[in-house]
Legacy VTK file of the C-alpha trace (Angstrom):
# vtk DataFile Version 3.0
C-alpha trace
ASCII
DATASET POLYDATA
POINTS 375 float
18.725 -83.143 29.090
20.514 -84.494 25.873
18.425 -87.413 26.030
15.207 -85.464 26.176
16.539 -83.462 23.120
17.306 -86.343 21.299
13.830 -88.061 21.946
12.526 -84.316 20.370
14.545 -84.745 17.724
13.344 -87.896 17.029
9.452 -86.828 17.198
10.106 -84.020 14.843
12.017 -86.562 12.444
8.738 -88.596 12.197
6.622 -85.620 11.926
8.451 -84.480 9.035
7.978 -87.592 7.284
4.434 -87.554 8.161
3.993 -84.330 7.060
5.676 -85.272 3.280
3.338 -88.997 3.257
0.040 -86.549 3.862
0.751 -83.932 1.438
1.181 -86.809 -0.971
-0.907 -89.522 -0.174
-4.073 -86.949 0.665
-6.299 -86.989 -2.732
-7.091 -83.353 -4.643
-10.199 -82.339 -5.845
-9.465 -81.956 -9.638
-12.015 -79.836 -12.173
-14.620 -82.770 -13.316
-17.385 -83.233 -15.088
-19.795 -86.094 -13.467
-21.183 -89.398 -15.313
-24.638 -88.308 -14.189
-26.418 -85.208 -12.090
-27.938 -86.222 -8.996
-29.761 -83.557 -7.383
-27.693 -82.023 -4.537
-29.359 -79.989 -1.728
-26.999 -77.565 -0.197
-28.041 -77.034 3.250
-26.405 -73.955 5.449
-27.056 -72.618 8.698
-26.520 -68.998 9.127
-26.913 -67.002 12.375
-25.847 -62.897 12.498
-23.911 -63.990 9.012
-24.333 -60.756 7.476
-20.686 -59.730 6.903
-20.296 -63.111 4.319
-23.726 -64.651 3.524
-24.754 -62.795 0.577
-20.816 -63.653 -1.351
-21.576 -67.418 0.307
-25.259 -68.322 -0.965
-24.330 -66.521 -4.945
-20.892 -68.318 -5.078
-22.948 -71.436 -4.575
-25.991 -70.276 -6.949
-23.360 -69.226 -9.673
-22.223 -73.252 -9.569
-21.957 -74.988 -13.164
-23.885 -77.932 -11.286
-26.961 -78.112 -13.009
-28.891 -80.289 -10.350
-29.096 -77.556 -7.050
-30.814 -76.874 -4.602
-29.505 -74.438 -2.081
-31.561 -74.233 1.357
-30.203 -71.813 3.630
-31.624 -72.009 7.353
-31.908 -68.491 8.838
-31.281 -69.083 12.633
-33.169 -66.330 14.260
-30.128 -63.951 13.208
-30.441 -60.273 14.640
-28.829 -58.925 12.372
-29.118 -58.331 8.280
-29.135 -62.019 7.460
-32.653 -62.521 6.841
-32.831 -59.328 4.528
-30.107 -60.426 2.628
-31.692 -63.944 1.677
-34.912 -63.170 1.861
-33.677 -60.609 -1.294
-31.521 -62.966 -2.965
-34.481 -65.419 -2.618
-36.616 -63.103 -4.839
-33.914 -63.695 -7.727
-33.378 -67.320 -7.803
-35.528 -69.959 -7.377
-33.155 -72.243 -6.420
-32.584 -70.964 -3.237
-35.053 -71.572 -0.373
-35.054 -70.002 2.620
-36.498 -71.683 6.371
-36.507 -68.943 9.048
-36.067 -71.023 12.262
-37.429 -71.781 15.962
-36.019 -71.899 18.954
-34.224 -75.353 19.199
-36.081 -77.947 21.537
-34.764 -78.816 24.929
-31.768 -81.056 24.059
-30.532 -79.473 20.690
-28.190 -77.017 20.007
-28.881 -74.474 17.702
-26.890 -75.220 14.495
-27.355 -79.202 14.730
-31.036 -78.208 14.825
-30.474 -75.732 12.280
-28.792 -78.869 9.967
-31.933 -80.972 10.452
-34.554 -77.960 9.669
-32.692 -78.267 6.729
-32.459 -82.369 5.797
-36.189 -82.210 6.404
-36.573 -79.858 3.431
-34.192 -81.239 1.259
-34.721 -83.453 -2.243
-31.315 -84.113 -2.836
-29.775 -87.741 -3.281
-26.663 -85.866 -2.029
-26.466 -83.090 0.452
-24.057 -80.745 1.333
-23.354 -79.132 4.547
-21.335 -76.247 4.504
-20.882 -73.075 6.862
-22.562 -69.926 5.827
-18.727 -68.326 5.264
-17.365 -70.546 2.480
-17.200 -69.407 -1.049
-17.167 -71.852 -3.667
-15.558 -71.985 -6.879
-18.165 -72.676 -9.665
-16.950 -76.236 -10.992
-16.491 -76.930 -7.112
-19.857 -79.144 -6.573
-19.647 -80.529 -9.998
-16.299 -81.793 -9.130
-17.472 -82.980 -5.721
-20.279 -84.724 -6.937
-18.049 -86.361 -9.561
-15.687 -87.763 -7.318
-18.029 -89.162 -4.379
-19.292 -91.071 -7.702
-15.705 -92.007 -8.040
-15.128 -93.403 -5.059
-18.054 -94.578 -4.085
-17.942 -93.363 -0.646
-20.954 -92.405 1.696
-19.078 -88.912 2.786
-16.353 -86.452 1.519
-15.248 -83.757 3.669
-13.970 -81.595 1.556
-10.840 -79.066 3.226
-10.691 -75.357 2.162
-7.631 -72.776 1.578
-7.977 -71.072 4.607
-7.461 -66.999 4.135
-5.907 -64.805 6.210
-5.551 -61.639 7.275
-2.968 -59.451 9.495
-0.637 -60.388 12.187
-2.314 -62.908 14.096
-4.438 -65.044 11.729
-1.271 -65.628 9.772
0.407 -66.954 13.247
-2.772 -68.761 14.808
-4.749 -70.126 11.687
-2.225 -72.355 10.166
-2.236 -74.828 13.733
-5.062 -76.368 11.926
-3.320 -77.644 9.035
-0.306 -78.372 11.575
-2.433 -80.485 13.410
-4.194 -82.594 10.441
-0.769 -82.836 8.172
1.941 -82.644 10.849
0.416 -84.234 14.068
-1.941 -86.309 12.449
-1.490 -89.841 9.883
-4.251 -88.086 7.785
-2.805 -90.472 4.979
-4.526 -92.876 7.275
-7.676 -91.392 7.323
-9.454 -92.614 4.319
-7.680 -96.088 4.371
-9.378 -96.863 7.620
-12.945 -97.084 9.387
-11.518 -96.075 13.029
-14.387 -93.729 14.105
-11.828 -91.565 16.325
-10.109 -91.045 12.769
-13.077 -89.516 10.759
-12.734 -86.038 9.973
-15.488 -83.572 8.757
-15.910 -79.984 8.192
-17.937 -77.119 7.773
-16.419 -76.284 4.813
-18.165 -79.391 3.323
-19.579 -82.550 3.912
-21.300 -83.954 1.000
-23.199 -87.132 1.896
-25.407 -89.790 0.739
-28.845 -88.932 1.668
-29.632 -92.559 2.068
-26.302 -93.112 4.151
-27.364 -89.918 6.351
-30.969 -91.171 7.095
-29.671 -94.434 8.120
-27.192 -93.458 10.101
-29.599 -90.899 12.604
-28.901 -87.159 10.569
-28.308 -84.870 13.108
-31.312 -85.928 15.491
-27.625 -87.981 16.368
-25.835 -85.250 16.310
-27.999 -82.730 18.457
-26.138 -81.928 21.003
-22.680 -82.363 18.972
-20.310 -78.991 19.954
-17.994 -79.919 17.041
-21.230 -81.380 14.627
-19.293 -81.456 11.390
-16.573 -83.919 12.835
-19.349 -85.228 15.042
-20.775 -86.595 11.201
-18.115 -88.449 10.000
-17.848 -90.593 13.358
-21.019 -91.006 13.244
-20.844 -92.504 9.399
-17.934 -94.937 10.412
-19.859 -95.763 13.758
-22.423 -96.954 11.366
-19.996 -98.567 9.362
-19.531 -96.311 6.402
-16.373 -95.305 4.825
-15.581 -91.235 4.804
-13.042 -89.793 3.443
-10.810 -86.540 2.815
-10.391 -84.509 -0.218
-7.922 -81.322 0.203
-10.277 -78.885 -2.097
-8.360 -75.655 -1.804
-8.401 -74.666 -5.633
-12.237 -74.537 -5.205
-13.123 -73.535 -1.798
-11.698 -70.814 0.739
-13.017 -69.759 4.103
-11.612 -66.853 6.295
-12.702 -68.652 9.336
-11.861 -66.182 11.735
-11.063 -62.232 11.910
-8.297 -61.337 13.846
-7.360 -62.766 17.581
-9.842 -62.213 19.401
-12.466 -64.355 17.656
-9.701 -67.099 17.137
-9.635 -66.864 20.853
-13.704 -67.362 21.661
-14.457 -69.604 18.532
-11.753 -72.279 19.384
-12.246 -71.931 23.002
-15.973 -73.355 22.848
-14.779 -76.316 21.813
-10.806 -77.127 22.589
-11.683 -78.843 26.170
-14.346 -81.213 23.906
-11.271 -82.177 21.509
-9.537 -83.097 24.613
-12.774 -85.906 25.646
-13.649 -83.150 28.697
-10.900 -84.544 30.314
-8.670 -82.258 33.091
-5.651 -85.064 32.941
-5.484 -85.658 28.841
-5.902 -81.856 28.649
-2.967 -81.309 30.895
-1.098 -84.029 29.085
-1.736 -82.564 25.842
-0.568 -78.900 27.360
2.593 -80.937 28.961
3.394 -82.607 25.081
2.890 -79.232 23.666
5.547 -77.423 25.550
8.178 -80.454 25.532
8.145 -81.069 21.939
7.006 -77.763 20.752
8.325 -74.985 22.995
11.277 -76.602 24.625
13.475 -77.319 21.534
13.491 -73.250 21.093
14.807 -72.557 24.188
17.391 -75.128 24.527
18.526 -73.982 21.173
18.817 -70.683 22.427
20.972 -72.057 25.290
23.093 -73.718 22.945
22.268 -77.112 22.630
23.179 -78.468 19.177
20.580 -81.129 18.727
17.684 -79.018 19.446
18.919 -76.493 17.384
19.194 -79.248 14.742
15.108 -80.066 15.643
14.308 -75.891 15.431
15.625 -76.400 11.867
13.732 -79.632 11.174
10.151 -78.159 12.588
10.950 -74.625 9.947
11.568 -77.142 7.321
8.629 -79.147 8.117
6.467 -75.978 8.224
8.131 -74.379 4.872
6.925 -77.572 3.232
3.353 -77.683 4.293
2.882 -73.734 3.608
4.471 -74.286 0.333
2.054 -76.710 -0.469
-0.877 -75.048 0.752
-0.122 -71.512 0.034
0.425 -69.983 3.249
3.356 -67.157 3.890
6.853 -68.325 4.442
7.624 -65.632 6.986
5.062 -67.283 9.405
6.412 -70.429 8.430
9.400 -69.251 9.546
8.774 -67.674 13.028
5.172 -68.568 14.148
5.614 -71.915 15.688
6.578 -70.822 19.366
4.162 -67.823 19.446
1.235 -70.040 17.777
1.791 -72.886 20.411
2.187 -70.532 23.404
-1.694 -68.336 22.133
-2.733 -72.263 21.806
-1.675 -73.013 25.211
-3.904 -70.298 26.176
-7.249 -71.200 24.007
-6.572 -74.510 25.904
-5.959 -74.035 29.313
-9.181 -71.430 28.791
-11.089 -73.716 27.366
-10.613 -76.054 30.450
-11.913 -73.282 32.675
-14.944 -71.953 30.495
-16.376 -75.457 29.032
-14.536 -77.505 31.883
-15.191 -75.954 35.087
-17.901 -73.291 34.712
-19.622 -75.879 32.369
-20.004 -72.683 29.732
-20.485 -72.882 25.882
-21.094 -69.332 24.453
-21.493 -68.944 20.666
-23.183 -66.601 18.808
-24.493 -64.976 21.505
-26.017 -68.203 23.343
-24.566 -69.796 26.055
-25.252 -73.551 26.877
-24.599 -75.937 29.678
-21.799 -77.024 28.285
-22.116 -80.396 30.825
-25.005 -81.321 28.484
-23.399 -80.873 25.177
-20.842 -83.704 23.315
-17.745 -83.291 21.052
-19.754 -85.140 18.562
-21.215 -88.657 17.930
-19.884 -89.756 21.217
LINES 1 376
375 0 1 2 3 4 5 6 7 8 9 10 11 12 13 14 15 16 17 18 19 20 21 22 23 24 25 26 27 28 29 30 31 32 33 34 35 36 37 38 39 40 41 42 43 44 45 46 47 48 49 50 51 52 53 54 55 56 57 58 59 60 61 62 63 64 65 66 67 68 69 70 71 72 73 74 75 76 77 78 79 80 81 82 83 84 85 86 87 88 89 90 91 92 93 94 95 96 97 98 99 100 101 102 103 104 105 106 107 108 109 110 111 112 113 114 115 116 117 118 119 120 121 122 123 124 125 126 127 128 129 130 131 132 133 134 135 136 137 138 139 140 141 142 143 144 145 146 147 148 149 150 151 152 153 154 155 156 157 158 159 160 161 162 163 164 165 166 167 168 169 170 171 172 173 174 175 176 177 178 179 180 181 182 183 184 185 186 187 188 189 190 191 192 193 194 195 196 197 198 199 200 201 202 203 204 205 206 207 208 209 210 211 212 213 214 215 216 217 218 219 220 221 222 223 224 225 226 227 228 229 230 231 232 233 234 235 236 237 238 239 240 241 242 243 244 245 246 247 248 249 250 251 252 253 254 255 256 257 258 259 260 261 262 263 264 265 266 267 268 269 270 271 272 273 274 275 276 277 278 279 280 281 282 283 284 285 286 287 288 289 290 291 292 293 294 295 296 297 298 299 300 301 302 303 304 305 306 307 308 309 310 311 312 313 314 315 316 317 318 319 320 321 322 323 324 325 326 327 328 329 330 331 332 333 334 335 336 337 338 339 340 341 342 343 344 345 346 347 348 349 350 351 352 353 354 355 356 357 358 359 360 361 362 363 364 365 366 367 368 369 370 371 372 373 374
């Protein structure tokens, strides 16, 4: 058992050093003024998005960008949505709303959703963000400026992620675990490995002439995870992506409370996992060795894993510090966050896996004819 506690020791040595190359390495979106003003269509899907749409579509109308379009694709909600924008609609001119069919045979709703929206578009850059975001108003300007910058066919611009109560503080923060901790994200945008791309629906701004050659989301149309699902699907093409941490501009409260942390991650954990039952179990297996394990041998006594506890606090103290999460779940989330994570997993494997169930927003799809994303 002291060997296994030195080999996660070890692992949490690395990760710690990962962790300190990403938060440096990792490019921030700085307040910028572009060259020139390329027209940039904003396109968002919203379904039953009542509770944020109306904060969502003025943040991005109140942008200093002079050259918007906002197109916001009202996907047969049931509830207020399509009250909301058609009001907001009346007021600004800018923003045009498409109420939406039913998707045909093969498409999911929001990928269809997405293209409804490319279709109507004018921009020579588009956006595609979730109907929850808010934007600061220098946050497209900036944007725009640096894809001009760089010179890249995609940005994926990452949020601050808020949170709320007990267990979004615990469960929320795995995500920026997994992409600063877990992952070489200072990798990312030095490489063109497709399994490396990142995206998110907090915003993808793209090339419109990069996005029509590379398939849009007719690609894409049965992507589960679509927004991750684009950037593989630029650097399948051969085109570069990269990843801009954007959280002075834009925040998202993905999720409220545990029980739609639970449902919304469970759609599509099994998919992150290649709808594989062994890499799933081997991921659960990884998660409770170097994750879980080091806690209770520390309780037992054991000196080196008690040394590794320390190490993964530190590690987390860092990244919260840097992204402005709370210290206290910094602190004492990391067992109970893994263990809720075990769960979304191992239910994910059942639901997606071996009832071959997607349910979202009140549709459920054969989950057996669905993908991660461009795979």
């Amino acid at each position: 058992m002291r060997f296994v506690s030195y080999i996660i020791l070890a692992y949490w040595v690395f990760a710690f050093a990962r962790t300190i190359l990403n938060l440096a390495l990792v490019p921030r979106l700085r307040a910028r003024v572009p060259e020139r003003f390329p027209r940039v269509s904003v396109i968002v899907p919203a379904r039953d998005e009542e509770r944020m749409i109306e904060r969502a579509v003025r943040a991005l109308l109140a942008q200093t960008y002079p050259a918007l379009e906002v197109i916001v694709v009202n996907d047969r909600s049931t509830d207020a949505t399509g009250a909301i924008l058609a009001r907001l609609a009346r007021e600004d001119e800018r923003l045009i709303v498409i109420d939406n069919e039913e998707p045909p045979p093969g498409w999911l709703g929001k990928p269809w959703a997405m293209h409804q929206g490319s279709l109507r578009a004018r921009g020579e850059l588009l956006l595609f963000i979730d109907a929850d975001v808010l934007y600061e108003p220098e946050a497209i300007g900036s944007a725009v400026a640096k894809i001009e910058e760089r010179g890249v066919p995609m940005l994926t611009l990452t949020p601050h992620v808020e949170m709320h109560g007990f267990w979004e503080h615990v469960m929320m923060p795995q995500l920026a675990v997994f992409a600063f901790t877990l992952m070489p994200l200072w990798l990312v945008n030095r490489t063109r490995i497709a399994a490396l791309a990142l995206g998110g629906g907090t915003g993808n701004l793209v090339r419109r002439a990069d996005y029509d050659a590379c398939g849009g989301h007719v690609a894409l149309r049965d992507a589960v995870v679509d927004d991750i699902g684009l950037g593989r699907l630029f650097r399948r093409n051969g085109r570069r992506t990269e990843v801009i941490v954007a959280n002075d501009f834009i925040s998202v409260r993905m999720y409220h409370g545990l029980g739609e942390i639970v449902r919304g991650f469970t759609k599509n954990a099994f998919a992150v996992a290649g709808r594989s039952y062994v890499v799933t179990l081997i991921v659960l297996l990884l998660g409770v060795v170097f994750h879980l394990l080091p806690y209770a041998l520390a309780i037992l006594g054991d000196p080196i894993s008690l040394i590794s506890v320390c190490l993964i606090s530190l590690t987390r103290v860092v990244l919260f510090s840097s992204l402005r999460y709370r210290l206290d779940s910094a602190l004492l989330g990391h067992p109970l966050m893994m263990v809720v994570w075990a769960y979304i997993m191992l239910r994910s494997l059942w639901l997606t896996g071996v009832r071959r169930e997607i349910e979202w927003r009140g549709r459920t799809y054969d989950a057996s004819r669905t993908k991660f994303g461009a795979d």
